[in-house]
N, C-alpha and C positions, 0 to 999 in steps of 0.2 A: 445494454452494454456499458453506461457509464460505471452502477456498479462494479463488474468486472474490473473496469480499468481500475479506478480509483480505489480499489479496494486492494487489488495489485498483491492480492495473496490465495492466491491458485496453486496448487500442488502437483510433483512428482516428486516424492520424499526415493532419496537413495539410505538403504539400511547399511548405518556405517558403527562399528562397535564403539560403545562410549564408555566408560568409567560411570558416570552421573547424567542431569539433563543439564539445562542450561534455562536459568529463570529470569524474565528482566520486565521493568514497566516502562512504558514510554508513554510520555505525556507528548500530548499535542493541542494546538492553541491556533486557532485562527482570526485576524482581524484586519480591516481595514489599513492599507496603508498612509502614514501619514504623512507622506512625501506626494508633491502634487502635480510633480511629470508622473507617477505611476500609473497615476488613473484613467483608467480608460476613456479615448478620445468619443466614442459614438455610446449612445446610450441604452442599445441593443446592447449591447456587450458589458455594461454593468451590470442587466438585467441577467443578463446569463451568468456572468460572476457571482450574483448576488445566491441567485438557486442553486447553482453549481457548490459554493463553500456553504452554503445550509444545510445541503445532503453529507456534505463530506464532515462536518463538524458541526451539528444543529445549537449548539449550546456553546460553540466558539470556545470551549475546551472539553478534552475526553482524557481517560486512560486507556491505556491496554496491557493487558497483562499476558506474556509468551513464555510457554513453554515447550524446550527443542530438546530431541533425544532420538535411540534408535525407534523408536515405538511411533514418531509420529512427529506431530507439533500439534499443539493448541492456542490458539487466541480468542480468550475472554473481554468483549470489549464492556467496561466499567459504565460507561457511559453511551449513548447513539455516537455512532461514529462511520464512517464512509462506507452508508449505506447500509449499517447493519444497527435491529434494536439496542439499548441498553440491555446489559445481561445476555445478550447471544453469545455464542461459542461455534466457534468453526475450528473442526478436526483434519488435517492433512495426515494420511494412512500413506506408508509403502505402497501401497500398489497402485498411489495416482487418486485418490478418490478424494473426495473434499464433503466433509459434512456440515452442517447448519444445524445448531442443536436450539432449540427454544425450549428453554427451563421451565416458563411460565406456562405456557401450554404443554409443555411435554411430546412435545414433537422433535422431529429433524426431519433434513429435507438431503437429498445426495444428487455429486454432480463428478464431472471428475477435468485435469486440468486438460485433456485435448478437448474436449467441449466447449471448454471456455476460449480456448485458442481457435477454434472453427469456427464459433461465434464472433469472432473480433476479423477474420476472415471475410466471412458473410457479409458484416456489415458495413465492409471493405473501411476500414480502420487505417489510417496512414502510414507509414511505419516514421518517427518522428528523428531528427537530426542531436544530435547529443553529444556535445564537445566536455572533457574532464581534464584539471589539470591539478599534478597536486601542487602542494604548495612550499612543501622544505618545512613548515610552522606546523608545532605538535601543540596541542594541549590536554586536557583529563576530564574525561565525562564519567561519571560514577565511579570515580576510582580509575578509571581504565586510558592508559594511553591514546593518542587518537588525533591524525595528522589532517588538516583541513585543505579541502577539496573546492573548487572552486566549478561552475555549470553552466554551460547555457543549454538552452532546449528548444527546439523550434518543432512544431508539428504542422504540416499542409492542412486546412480546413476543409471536411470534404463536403464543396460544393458546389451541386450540378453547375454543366458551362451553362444553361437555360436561364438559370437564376443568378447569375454573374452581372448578367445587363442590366434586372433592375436592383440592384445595390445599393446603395447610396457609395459617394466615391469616395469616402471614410471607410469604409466598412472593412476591417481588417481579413483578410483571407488564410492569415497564420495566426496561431498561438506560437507566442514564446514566453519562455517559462527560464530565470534569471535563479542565481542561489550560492547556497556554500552549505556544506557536510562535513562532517570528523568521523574520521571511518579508522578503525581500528584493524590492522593486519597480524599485529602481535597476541590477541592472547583472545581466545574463543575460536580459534582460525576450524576448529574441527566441523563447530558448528556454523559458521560460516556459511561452509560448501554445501550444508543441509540447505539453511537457510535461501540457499541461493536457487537452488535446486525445484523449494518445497515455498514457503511463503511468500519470497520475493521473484516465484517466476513470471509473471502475470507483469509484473515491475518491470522485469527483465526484458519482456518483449516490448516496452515502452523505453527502453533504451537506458534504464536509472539502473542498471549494471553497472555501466561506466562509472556511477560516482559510489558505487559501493567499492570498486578496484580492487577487489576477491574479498575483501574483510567483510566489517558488521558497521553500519550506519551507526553512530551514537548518537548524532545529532546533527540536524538536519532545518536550513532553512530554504522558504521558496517564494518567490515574490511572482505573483501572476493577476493579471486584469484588474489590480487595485488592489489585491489583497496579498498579505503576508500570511504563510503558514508555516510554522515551526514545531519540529517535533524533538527528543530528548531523551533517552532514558535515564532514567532516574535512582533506580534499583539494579544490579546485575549481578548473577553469580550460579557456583553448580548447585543443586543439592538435589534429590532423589525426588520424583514426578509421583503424585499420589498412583496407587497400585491402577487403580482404573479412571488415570486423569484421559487416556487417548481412547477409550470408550463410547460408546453410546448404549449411556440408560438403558437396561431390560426393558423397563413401562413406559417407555420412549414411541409413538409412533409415527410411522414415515407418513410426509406429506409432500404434494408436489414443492418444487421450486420455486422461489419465490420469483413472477416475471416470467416462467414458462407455460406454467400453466399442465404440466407432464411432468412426470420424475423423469 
């Protein structure tokens, strides 16, 4: 499930008529912070921070590369990044499905976004508290307008009342997750509502809806259990999606899921 979460781009693409697609890279960085109220009070919980940002950013910076249109979305992640190899690609189709393309072996793997949502269901997943406010303060991320957002995040930790008792009486029972965003309302707004829909719905049911506030995140920080993460686009703009960029390969074949062990 952590994948799922952290990866927080699970699809139901709504087919909406476009002019072009919409292309943009966003870089992301993770690192230690260097403030020393951040850091986490018990030492369980560093350790979990520590595994937790390895999976999401192995190499403590990645790119990604998105492209949004009627046909679909695709993200090429440049680098390993939350939870996915270097060089994977994940396809979001209209009809809800979500693919996993691996170049190097010539596979894919398919799933689709109420699976993903059943699964976070099942494994009774919290549903997390998420205050947004904006801020009046604009500034320009790749060129692009984009007014800053301010966050806090709280999620219930779920766990049994059994194992409550022996604790330690440090042991924090929530995550909270602190931050600021520049979200864009004025110009992408088409694909936006894609986006919102199609990559960032997964996001969406972890409550970071709120700090999107209908537009496009341009950039985005978050400070959690010692560590800062920050992401950015870097690149943005229309221009036409190679013919068979939301395809899957003909000499492509399907394998299970990675984690399920079943297509």
């Amino acid at each position: 499930m952590t994948k799922f979460i952290i990866a927080g781009c699970l699809s139901m693409l709504v087919t909406v008529p476009l002019s072009a697609d919409l292309k943009y890279t966003q870089h992301m960085q993770v690192q230690k912070s260097a403030t020393a109220t951040d850091q986490p009070a018990n030492p369980m919980i560093g350790m979990l921070a520590d595994a937790l940002m390895k999976q999401m950013v192995p190499g403590g910076e990645a790119d990604v590369l998105y492209l949004v249109g009627e046909k679909g979305a695709r993200i090429e992640y440049m680098q390993a990044a939350m939870g996915q190899a270097a060089g994977s690609i994940m396809l979001f189709t209209p009809d809800g499905s979500l693919i996993i393309l691996n170049p190097k072996e010539k596979t894919y793997s398919k799933t689709t976004i109420q699976a993903a949502l059943d699964g976070m269901k099942a494994a009774s997943v919290p549903t997390p508290e998420v205050t947004a406010k904006r801020t009046g303060q604009f500034d320009t991320v790749a060129g692009t307008k984009c007014e800053a957002i301010t966050f806090d995040w709280k999620m219930n930790l779920p766990i049994p009342d059994a194992a409550r008792a022996s604790l330690p009486p440090d042991f924090p029972t929530t995550l909270n997750m602190t931050g600021d965003a520049c979200t864009t309302t004025d110009q992408y707004q088409k694909y936006a509502e894609i986006v919102a829909k199609g990559p960032n719905a997964m996001m969406g049911a972890m409550g970071f809806d709120k700090i999107a506030q209908g537009g496009l995140v341009l950039r985005q920080k978050m400070k959690l259990m010692g560590y800062e993460m920050t992401s950015a686009i870097t690149q943005i703009g229309e221009e036409a999606a190679p013919p068979n960029a939301f395809e899957i390969p003909a000499d492509y074949k399907e394998v299970p899921m990675p984690g399920t062990g079943k297509f």
